[in-house]
C-alpha positions as CSV (number, residue, x, y, z in Angstrom):
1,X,10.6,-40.3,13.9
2,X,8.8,-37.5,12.2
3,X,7.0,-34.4,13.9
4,X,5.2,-31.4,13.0
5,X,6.4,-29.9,16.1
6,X,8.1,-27.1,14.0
7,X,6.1,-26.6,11.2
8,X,4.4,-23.3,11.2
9,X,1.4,-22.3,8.5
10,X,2.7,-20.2,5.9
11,X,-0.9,-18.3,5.6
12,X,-0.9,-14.7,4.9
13,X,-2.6,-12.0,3.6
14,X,-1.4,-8.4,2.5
15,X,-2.6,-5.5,1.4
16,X,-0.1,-4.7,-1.7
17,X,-1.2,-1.7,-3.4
18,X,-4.3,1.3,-2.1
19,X,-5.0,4.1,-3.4
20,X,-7.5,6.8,-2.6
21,X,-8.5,10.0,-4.4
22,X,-10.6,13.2,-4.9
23,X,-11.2,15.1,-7.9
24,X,-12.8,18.6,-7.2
25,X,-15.9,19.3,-9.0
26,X,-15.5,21.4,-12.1
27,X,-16.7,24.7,-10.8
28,X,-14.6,25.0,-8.3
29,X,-11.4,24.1,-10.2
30,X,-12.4,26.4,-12.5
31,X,-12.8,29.4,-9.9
32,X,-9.4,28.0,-8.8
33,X,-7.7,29.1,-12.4
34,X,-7.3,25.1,-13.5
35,X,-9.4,22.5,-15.8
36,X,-9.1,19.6,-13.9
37,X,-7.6,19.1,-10.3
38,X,-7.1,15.9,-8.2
39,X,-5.9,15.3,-4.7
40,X,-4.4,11.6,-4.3
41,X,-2.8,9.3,-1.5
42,X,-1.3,6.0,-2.4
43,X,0.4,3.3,-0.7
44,X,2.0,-0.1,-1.0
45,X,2.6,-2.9,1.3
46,X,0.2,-1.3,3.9
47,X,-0.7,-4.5,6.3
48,X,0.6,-7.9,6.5
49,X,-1.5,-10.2,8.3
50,X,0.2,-13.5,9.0
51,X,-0.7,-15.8,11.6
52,X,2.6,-16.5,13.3
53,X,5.0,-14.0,14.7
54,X,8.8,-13.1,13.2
55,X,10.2,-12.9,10.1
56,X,8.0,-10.9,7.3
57,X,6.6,-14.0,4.7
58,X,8.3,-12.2,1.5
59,X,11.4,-11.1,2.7
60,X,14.1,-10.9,0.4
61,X,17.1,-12.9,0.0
62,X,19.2,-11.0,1.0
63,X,17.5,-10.6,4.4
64,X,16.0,-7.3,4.2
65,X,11.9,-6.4,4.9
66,X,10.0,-5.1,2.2
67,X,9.2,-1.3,2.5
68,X,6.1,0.4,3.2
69,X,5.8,3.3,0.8
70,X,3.2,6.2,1.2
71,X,2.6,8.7,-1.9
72,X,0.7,12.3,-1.8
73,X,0.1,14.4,-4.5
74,X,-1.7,16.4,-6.6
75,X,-2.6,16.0,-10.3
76,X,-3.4,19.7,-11.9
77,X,-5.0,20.0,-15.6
78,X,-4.5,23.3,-16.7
């Protein structure tokens, strides 16, 4: 005899790739010494919302999580 006793829903949402920035008006780089001058933070695989507990839905195969990566930086134009 069959059940669903086991089975589990395989919903899930993530958020894969963000990235928020600032670019400095052009006065103000300009009294800085630069053209252009950005200030930037960037991340990937930030949440995973999954509606069971465990394992991580995209796991690899060889058993290993995925891995949350955060970015800063600075982008100058001179």
């Amino acid at each position: 005899m069959f059940s669903s006793f086991y089975l589990k829903s395989g919903d899930y949402v993530r958020i894969k790739n963000a990235e928020v920035g600032y670019t400095l008006p052009y006065w103000l780089s300009k009294k800085m010494g630069f053209s252009n001058l950005r200030v930037f933070v960037n991340g990937e695989n930030l949440y995973t919302l999954a509606g069971y507990g465990g394992y991580d839905p995209e796991v690899t195969p060889d058993g290993y999580p995925i891995q949350r990566v955060i970015n800063a930086g600075i982008s100058v134009k001179l």
